[in-house]
Residue, then its C-alpha position, 0 to 999 in steps of 0.5 A: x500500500x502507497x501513502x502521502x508524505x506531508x513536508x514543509x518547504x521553504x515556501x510551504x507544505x508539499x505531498x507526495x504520493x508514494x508507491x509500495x514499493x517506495x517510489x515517489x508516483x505523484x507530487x502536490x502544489x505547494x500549500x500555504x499551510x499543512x491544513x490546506x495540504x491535508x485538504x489536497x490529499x483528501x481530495x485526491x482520496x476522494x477525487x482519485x477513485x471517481x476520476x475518468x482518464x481523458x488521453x490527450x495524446x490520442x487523436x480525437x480524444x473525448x473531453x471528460x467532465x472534472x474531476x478527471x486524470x489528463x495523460x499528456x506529453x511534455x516538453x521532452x516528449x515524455x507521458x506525464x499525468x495530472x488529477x484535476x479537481x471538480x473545480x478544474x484545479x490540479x491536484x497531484x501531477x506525475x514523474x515523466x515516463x518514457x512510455x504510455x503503459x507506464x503512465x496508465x500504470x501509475x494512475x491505476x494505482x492511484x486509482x486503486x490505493x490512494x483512498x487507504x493510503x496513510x498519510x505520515x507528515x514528515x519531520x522538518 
């Protein structure tokens, strides 16, 4: 099982959304407070399990509804994946893969475990 990891950076709060196997999956904004941190994970919690994958590197994709998961390329061409709220805000947004089953594997998981991931805030 995965879980949150909630840490104070010199500009705020951040999470990251570890998998089992340790390997961070996804990554927050930065949050003014660690209330407002704990707000973002208990979004992805709720939003995560609920959200349809909109791939926006295929061709002719269909636009979902938010809240929703976004596959895209960046920059270098890598897949890379983000959680919008129902508000259209991001949540969490990926590491870069170098292949889209990889990215369509990190959103499973999340889809998955993030509900009963614990969330542990880390020592400053």
């Amino acid at each position: 099982m995965g879980k949150f990891e909630i840490k104070k950076t010199e500009t705020g709060w951040t999470f990251h959304l570890k998998a089992a196997n340790g390997q961070i999956v996804a990554t927050s904004q930065v949050y003014a407070s660690v209330e407002t941190c704990q707000k973002g994970i208990d979004s992805v919690k709720t939003n995560a399990a609920i959200a349809p994958v909109e791939n926006q590197t295929k061709e002719g994709y269909a636009t979902e509804k938010n809240p929703k998961f976004e596959i895209y390329k960046d920059k270098a061409d890598k897949f890379r994946f983000r959680l919008k709220a129902k508000n259209g805000q991001d949540i969490i947004a990926s590491q870069a893969y170098k292949e889209e089953e990889g990215c369509t594997k990190g959103i499973e998981s999340i889809k998955k475990n993030a509900a009963d991931a614990e969330v542990v805030e880390l020592a400053e």
